[in-house]
C-alpha positions in Angstrom: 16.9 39.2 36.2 14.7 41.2 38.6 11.2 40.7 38.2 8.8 43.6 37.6 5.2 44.1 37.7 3.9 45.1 33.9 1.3 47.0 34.8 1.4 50.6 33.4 1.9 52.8 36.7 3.1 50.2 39.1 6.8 50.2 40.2 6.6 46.7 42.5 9.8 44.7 41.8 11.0 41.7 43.6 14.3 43.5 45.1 12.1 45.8 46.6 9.0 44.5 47.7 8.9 42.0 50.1 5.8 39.2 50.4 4.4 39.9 46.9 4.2 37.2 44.6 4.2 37.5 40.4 2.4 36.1 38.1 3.3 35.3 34.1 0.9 35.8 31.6 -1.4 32.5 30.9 -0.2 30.6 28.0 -2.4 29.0 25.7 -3.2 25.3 26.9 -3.2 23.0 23.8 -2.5 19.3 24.9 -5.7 19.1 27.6 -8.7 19.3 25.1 -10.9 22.0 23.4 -12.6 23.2 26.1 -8.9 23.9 28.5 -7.6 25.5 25.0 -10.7 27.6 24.8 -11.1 28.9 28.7 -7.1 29.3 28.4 -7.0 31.7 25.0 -10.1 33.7 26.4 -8.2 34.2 30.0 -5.2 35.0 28.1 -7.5 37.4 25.8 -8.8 39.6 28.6 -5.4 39.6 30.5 -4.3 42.1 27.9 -7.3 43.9 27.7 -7.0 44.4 31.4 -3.4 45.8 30.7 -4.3 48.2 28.1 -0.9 48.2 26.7 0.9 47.9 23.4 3.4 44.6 23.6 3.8 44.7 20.0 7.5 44.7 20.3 7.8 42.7 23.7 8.6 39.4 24.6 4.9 38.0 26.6 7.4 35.2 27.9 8.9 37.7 30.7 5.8 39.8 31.5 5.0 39.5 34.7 2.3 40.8 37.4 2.3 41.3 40.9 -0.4 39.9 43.6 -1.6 43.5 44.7 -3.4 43.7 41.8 -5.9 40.2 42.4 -8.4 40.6 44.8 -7.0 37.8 47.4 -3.5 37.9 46.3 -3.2 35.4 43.7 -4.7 34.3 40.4 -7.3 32.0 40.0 -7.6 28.3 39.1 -8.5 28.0 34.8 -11.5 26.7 35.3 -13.3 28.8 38.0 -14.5 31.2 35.8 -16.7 33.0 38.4 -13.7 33.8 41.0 -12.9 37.6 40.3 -8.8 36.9 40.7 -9.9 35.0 37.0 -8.5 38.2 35.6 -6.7 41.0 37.7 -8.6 43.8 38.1 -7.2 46.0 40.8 -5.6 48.5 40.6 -5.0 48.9 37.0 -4.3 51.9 34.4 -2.1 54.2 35.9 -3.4 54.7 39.5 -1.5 54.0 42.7 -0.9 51.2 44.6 -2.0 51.3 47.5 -2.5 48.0 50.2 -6.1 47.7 51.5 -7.4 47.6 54.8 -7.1 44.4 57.0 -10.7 42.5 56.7 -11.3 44.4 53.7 -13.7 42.5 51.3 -13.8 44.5 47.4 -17.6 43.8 45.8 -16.0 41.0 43.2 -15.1 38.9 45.8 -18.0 39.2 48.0 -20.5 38.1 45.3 -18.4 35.5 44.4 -18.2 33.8 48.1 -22.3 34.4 48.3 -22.4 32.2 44.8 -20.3 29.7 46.4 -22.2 30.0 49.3 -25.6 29.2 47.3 -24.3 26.2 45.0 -22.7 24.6 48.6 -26.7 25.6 49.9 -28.1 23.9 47.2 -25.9 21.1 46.8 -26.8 20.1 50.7 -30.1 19.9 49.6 -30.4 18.4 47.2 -28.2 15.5 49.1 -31.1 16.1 52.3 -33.5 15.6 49.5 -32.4 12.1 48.0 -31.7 10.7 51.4 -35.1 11.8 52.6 -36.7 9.8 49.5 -34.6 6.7 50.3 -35.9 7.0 54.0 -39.4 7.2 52.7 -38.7 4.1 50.4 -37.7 2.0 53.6 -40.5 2.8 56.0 -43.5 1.7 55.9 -46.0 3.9 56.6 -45.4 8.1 55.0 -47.5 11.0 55.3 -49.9 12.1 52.5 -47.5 15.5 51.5 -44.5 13.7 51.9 -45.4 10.5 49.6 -46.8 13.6 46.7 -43.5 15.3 46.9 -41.6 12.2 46.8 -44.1 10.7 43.7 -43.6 14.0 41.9 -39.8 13.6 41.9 -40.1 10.0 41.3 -41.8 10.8 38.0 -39.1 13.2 36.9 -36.4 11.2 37.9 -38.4 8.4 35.5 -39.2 10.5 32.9 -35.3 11.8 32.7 -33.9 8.1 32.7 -36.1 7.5 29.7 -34.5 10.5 28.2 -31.1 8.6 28.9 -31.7 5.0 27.9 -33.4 7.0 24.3 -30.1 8.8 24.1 -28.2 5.6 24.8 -29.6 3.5 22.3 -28.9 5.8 19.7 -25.0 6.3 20.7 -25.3 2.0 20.3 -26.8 2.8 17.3 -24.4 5.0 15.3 -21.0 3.4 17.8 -18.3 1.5 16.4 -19.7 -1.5 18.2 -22.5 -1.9 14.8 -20.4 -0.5 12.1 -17.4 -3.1 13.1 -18.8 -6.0 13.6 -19.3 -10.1 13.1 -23.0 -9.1 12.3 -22.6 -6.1 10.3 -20.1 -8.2 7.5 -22.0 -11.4 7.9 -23.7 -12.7 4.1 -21.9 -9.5 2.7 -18.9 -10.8 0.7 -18.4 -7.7 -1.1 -18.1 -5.4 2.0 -15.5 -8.0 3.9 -13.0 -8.0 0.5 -13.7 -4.2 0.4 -12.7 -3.6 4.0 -10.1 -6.3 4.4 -9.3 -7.8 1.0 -10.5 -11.2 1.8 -12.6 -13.5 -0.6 -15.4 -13.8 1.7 -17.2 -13.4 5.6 -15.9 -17.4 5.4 -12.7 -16.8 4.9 -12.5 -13.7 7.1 -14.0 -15.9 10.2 -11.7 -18.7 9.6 -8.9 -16.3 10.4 -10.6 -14.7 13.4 -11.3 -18.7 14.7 -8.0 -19.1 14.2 -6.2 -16.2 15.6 -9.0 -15.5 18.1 -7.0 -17.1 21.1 -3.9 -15.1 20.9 -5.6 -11.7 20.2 -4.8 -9.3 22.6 -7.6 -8.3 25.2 -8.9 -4.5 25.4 -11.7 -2.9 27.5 -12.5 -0.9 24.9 -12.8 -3.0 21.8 -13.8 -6.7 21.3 -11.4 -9.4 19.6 -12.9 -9.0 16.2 -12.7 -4.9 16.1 -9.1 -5.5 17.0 -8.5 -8.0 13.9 -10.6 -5.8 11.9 -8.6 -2.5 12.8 -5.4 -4.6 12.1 -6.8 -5.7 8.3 -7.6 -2.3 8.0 -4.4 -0.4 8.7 -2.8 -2.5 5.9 -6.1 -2.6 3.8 -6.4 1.6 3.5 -2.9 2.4 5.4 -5.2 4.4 7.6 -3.1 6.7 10.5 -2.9 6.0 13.9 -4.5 9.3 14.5 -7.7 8.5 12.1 -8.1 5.0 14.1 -7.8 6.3 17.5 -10.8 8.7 16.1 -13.0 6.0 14.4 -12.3 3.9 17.4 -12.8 6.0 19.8 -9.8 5.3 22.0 -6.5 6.7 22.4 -3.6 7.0 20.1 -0.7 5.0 22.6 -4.0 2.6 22.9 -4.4 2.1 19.0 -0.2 1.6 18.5 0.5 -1.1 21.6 -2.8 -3.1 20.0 -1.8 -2.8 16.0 2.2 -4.2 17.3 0.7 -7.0 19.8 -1.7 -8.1 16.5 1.1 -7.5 13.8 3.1 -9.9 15.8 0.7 -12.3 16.6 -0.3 -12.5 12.8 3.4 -13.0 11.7 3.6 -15.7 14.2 0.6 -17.4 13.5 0.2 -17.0 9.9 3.7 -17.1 8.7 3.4 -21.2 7.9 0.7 -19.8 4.8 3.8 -19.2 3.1 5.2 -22.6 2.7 7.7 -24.5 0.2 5.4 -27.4 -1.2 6.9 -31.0 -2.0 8.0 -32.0 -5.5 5.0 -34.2 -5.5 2.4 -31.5 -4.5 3.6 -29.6 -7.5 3.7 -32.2 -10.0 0.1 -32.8 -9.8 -0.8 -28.9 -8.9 1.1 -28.0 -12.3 -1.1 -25.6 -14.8 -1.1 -26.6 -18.2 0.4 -23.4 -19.8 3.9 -24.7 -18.2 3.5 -28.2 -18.5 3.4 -27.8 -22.5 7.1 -25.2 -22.4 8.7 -26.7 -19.1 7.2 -29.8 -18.0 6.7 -30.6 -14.2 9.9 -29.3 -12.9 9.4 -25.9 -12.7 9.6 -25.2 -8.9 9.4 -21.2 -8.3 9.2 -18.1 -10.1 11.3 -15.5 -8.1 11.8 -11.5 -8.8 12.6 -9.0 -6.3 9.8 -5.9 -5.6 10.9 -2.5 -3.5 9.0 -0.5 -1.1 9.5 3.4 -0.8 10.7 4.8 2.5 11.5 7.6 4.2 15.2 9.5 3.9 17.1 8.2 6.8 18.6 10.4 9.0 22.4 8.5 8.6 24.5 9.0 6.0 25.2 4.9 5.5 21.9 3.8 6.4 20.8 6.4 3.2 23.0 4.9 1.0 22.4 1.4 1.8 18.6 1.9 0.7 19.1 4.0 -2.2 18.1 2.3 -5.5 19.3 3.5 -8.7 16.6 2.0 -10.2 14.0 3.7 -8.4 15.8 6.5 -7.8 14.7 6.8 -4.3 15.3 5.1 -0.7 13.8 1.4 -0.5 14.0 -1.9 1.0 13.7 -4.9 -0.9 12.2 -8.7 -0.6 12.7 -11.7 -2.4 9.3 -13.2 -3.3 9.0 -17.1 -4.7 5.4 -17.9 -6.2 4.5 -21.1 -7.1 3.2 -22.1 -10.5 -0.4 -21.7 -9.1 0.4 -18.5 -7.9 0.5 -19.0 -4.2 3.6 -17.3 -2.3 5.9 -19.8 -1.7 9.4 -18.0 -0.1 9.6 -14.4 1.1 13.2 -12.9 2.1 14.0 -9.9 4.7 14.2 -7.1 3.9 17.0 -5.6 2.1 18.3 -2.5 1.4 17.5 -1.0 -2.0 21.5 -1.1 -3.1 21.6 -4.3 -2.8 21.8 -6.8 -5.9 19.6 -9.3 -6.7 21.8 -11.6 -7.0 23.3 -11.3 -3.8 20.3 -11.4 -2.1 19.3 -14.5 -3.7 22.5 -16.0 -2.5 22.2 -15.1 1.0 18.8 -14.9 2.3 18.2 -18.7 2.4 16.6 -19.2 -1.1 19.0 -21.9 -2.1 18.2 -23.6 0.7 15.0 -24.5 -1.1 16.2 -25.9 -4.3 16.6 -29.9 -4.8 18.3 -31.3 -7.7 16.2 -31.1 -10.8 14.6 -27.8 -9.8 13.8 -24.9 -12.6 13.7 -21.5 -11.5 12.0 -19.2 -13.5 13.8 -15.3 -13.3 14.4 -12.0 -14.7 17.8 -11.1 -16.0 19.0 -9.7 -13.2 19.2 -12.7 -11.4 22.6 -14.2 -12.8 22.3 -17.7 -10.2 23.2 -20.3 -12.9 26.2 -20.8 -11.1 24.8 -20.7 -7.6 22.1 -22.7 -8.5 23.9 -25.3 -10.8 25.8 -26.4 -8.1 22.7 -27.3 -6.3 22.3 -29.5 -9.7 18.9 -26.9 -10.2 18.6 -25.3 -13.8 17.5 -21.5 -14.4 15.7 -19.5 -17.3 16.0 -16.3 -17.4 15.6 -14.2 -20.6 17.9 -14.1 -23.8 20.8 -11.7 -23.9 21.5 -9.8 -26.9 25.2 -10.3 -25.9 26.8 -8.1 -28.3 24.4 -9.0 -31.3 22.4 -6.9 -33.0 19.4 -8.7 -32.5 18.1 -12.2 -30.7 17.7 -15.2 -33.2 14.4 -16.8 -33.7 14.9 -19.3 -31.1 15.9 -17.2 -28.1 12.9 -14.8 -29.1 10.3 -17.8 -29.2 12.3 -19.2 -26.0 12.2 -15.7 -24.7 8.7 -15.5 -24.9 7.9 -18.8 -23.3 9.3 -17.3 -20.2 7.1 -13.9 -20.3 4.1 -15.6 -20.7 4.4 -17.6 -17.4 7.2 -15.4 -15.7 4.6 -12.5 -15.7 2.4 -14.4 -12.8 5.0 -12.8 -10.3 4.5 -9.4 -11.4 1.0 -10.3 -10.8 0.9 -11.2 -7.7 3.5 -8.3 -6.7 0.9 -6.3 -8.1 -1.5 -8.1 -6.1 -0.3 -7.3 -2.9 0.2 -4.0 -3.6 -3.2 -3.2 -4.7 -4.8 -5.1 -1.8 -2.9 -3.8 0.6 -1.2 -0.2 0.3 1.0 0.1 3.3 3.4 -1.7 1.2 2.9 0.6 -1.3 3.6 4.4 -0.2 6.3 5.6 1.6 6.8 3.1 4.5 8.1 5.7 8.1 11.4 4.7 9.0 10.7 3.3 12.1 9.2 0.2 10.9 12.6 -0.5 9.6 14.9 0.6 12.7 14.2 -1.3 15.3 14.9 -5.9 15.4 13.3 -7.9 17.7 15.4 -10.6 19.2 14.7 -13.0 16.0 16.5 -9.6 13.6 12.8 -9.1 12.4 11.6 -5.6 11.7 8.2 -4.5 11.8 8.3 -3.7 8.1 9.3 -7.7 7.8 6.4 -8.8 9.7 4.0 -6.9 8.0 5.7 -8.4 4.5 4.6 -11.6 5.7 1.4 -11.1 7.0 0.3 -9.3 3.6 1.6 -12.1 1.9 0.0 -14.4 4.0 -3.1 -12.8 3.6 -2.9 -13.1 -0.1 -2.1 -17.2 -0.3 -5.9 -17.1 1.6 -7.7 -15.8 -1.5 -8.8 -17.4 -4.5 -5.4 -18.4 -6.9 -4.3 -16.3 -9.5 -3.8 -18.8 -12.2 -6.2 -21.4 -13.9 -5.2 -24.9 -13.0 -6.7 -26.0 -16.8 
């Protein structure tokens, strides 16, 4: 395509004119901050105003003007506002184009090399000025106008500093550094469990103590702001964006430190979720199952989804649908133990998948010694998996056919509910406490393993979980 000046009356094209450059139109500059986007709309604004044309029906992308219509020949940096090639404004609105005279110099640019001349004037003296003072500073002995001139500046470079340090201290004031802090939670229980759904500033510095060597370092944020913006990504499922901004540090910055803390939590705190011996949960055992099950009852299991987003791939899509939910999930396995701490957690699965088979294949039986009662829904049909682990299961009555249950499966029935419900309890727990396990979870927390098979959204299953087993139980040991 031959390029052509747009200006109305100029006939410049490239195939004709030799040594002339063109110029597109300045596009709007949105990725560089506010004030790049504003100086770049404004320039763009009086470009057309210059052109005095309709370009209702044009395509802007392939507009184009020559050089012989800036003062020196070519446009202007963005930012040097003053420079009169900022805008073209030669030769415009229909009259001829005609080349200058050699060592011509148009009114525009001559008062813009005399401002450039005065701010270079003033700069170099300013610079004589300061290294006069620090001359004066060294010698011993001044002159009586010399040592006012230099006392005078002295005081307004004083006065100006205290304006600074005032200015300062009230940035540290109203920072991130005071909101986010060891002192700012310290003696105020109800603030750490409403930021970070601990028990108490105890508890929360017990897991700082104990992470506090593995957290990764930042120049911009201390150990304990990382660890707190961590507990509060899961606690509010706050964006990357809104962190960046409370934090005041960059988006790529606030991502690399939430996945270096996400793994060192899962690492570090993954043992909270442990399996305890037969003889830890013999004397542990709450009342309300010794008097239905006695002290065998090992785990209460059940199976809770999270919502995510509709892959992209036909078989990954309907792997995770659940006809239950009616909507793409993943799925874990979670074991409680009759106190209500979390005692096995699965990966994750996708929402198609059957209890049952997940049960069989994610390690659970693994768990189970002989004499072991499992405590499950009726969607978990394990009697024979489990029985040959010599391990018994409850599960509620079946109708099977019947019209109705007879009076012992209802009273057996209900003997379950009453203690099979601490599950959903604790499912709901978790939830509540932390939501980014309970919206719509972005499918990139579930696409890419590390080199164990572990997803993000695995990690963070554990961590939450983890989290929870450091809280007060959920069921009365009397």
């Amino acid at each position: 395509m031959v390029l052509k000046c747009g200006v109305y009356g100029c006939s410049n094209k490239a195939d004709r004119e030799e040594g002339l450059q063109y110029f597109r139109l300045p596009a709007i500059i949105t990725n560089q901050g506010s004030l790049a986007e504003k100086l770049s709309t404004e320039r763009r604004h009086q470009w057309l105003v210059k052109l005095n044309q309709n370009f209702a029906d044009k395509n802007l992308g392939n507009l184009r003007i020559c050089s012989e219509h800036f003062v020196t020949g070519k446009k202007a940096e963005l930012h040097d506002k003053d420079n009169p090639d900022w805008v073209p404004s030669l030769k415009l609105g229909g009259q001829k184009v005609t080349t200058p005279n050699p060592g011509f110099i148009s009114p525009q640019l001559g008062r813009y090399n005399r401002i450039q001349q005065r701010t270079k004037r003033k700069l170099d003296l300013d610079t004589e000025e300061v290294y006069d003072i620090q001359q004066c500073d060294d010698s011993t002995t001044t002159q009586g106008t010399q040592t006012d001139i230099d006392s005078r500046y002295m005081e307004g470079m004083q006065s100006e500093l205290t304006a600074l340090r005032t200015e300062i201290d009230y940035l540290k004031s109203v920072s991130v550094s005071s909101k986010i802090s060891e002192e700012a939670f310290q003696g105020n229980d109800v603030k750490v469990n409403c930021f970070t759904g601990l028990a108490s500033f105890a508890t929360l510095m017990v897991l700082f103590n104990y992470l506090k060597e593995f957290i990764p370092v930042s120049d911009s944020l201390t150990k304990f702001q990382i660890l707190m913006m961590t507990l509060l990504r899961f606690r509010f499922n706050l964006s990357v964006l809104f962190l960046a901004h409370e934090f005041n540090i960059s988006q790529p910055t606030v991502s690399r430190l939430l996945n270096s803390m996400i793994d060192v939590m899962y690492y570090r705190l993954k043992r909270c979720i442990n399996w305890p011996e037969r003889e830890t949960l013999v004397k542990t055992m709450p009342m309300q199952f010794r008097k239905h099950f006695g002290t065998k009852c090992a785990v209460i299991i059940d199976c809770f989804e999270i919502f995510i987003e509709n892959p992209s791939n036909v078989k990954a899509r309907a792997e995770t649908w659940s006809a239950y939910k009616h909507h793409n999930t993943v799925k874990f396995l979670i074991g409680i133990t009759p106190t209500g701490s979390v005692s096995f957690l699965s990966k994750s699965w996708g929402g198609r998948v059957s209890d049952k088979y997940i049960t069989e294949h994610c390690g659970f039986l693994d768990k189970i010694l002989p004499g072991d009662l499992i405590l499950a829904d009726r969607g978990f049909d394990i009697k024979e998996s489990v029985g040959s682990l010599c391990g018994h299961v409850y599960t509620p009555a079946f109708t099977r056919g019947q019209r109705q249950l007879s009076a012992a499966d209802i009273e057996s029935t209900r003997k379950l509910a009453n203690v099979r419900i601490h599950v959903e309890r604790i499912i709901g727990t978790v939830r509540q406490k932390y939501p980014i396990l309970n919206g719509t979870v972005p499918i990139r927390l579930i696409m890419g393993k590390d080199e164990n098979g572990l997803t993000m959204i695995d990690k963070i299953g554990v961590v939450c979980c983890s989290l929870i087993n450091l809280n007060n139980p959920v069921i009365c040991s009397d």
